[in-house]
N, C-alpha and C positions, 0 to 999 in steps of 0.2 A: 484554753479549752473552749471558752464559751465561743470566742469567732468561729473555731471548728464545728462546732454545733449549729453553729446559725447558716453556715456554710452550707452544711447537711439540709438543713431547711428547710432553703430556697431553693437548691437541687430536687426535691421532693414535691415541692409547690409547682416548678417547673415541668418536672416528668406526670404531674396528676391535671395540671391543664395542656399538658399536649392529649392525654387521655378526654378531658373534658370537652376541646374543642375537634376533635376526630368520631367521636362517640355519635355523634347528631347527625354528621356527613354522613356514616354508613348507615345513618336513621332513614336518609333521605335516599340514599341508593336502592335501599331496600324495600323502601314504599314504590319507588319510579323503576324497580325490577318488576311488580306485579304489569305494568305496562306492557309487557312483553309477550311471548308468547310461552307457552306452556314450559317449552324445552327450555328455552331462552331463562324462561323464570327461575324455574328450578336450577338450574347451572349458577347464575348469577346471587338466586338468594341463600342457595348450599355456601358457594361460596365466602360472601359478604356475612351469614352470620356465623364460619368459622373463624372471621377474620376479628369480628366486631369484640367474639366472646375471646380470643386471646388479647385483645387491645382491653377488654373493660374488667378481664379477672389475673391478668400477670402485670398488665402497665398501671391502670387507673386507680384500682382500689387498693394495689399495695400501697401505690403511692399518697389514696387519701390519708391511708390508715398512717403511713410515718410521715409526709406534713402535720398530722395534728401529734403524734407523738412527739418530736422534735420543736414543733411548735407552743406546746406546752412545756418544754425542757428550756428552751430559750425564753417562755417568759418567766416560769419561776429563777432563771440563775443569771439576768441581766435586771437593771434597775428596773423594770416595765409594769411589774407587779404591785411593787410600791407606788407608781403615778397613774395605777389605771383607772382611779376614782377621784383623783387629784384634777384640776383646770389644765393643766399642761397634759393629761392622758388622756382627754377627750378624743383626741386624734385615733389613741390606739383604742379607745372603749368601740368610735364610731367602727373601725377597722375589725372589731372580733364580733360586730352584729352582721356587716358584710359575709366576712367568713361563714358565719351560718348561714346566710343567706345563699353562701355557697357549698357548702354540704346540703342545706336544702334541695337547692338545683341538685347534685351529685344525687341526692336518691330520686329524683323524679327522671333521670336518665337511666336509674337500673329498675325501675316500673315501666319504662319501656322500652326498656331492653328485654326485659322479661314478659313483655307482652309479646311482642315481636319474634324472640325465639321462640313463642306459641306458634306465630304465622299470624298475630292478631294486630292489624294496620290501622290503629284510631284515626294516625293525624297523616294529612298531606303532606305533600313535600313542601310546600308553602309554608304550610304553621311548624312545622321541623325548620324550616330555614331561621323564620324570627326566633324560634327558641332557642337557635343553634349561639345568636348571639348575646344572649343571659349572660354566658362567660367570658365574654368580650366583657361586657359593660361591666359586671363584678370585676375582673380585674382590673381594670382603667381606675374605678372606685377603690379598689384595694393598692394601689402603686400608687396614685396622687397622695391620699392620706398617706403609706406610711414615707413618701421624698419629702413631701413638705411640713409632713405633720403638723403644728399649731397653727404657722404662718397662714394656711389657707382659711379664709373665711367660709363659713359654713354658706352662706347667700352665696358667695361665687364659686363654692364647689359643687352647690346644687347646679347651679346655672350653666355649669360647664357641665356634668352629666347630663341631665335634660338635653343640653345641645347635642350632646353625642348619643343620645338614644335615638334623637332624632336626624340625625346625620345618617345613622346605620339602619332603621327603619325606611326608609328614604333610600338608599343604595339597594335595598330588599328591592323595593318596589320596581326601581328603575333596571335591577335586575330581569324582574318576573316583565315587565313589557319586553325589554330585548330578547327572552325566551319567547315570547307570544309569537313576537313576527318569526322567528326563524320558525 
């Protein structure tokens, strides 16, 4: 029963970060729809926020809500709970600060989401772009810890994050000049 359940999981982990990493895109649509013209706007941002709110209230938050049900069901009924303040649970301790660090992210995406279905545009499509990738890099952070879990050293799993933040920050950039010239 418990593989069935972890099974469930990660199925749930995977349908809340298709939610997380599409939530940011229609952020960025819908800022770069005010670009337009009146008609043009209105057509595009009717659209995109009927789109955004079935994607962030039937896909993403049912699926927050049972990754962490299921996610807490798999650690209390596999050995995980017993090593998570053990030397060998480090792995999973660093793993379940991530995770809040990625529920964090999840409500600062429905703060703008709910700003936005006001008609209220804080951020560009520039700073939506770098935001867009938080959940990139929290998952990269959450998949190394839990393949390798102890084996990795904590210096070279920094060091390989840091490199990938700046890898992807860096791809941003070189993004935004190929938009310039066109």
């Amino acid at each position: 029963m418990y593989l069935y359940l972890k099974a469930i999981h990660i199925i749930f982990v995977v349908t809340w970060f298709a939610g997380l990493f599409y939530m940011p895109r229609f952020f960025i649509y819908l800022t770069e729809a005010g670009e337009k013209n009146e008609i043009e706007k209105k057509i595009l941002r009717d659209q995109l926020l009927l789109m955004t709110n079935r994607l962030w209230y039937i896909i993403t938050w049912p699926s927050a809500i049972l990754t962490l049900i299921f996610g807490v069901v798999v650690l209390l009924n596999g050995p995980w709970f017993q090593i998570l303040f053990l030397p060998e649970g480090r792995w999973l301790l660093l793993k379940l600060i991530f995770v809040v660090l990625l529920y964090a992210y999840h409500f600062t995406l429905h703060k703008i989401y709910l700003q936005e279905a006001k008609g209220i545009y804080k951020y560009t499509s520039q700073q939506l772009r770098v935001w867009n990738e938080v959940a990139t890099i929290l998952l990269f952070a959450i998949v190394f810890l839990v393949t390798v879990k102890e084996s990795i050293s904590f210096v070279w799993g920094l060091i390989g994050l840091i490199a990938f933040i700046i890898i992807l920050m860096s791809g941003i950039k070189i993004y935004k000049s190929i938009r310039k010239k066109k």
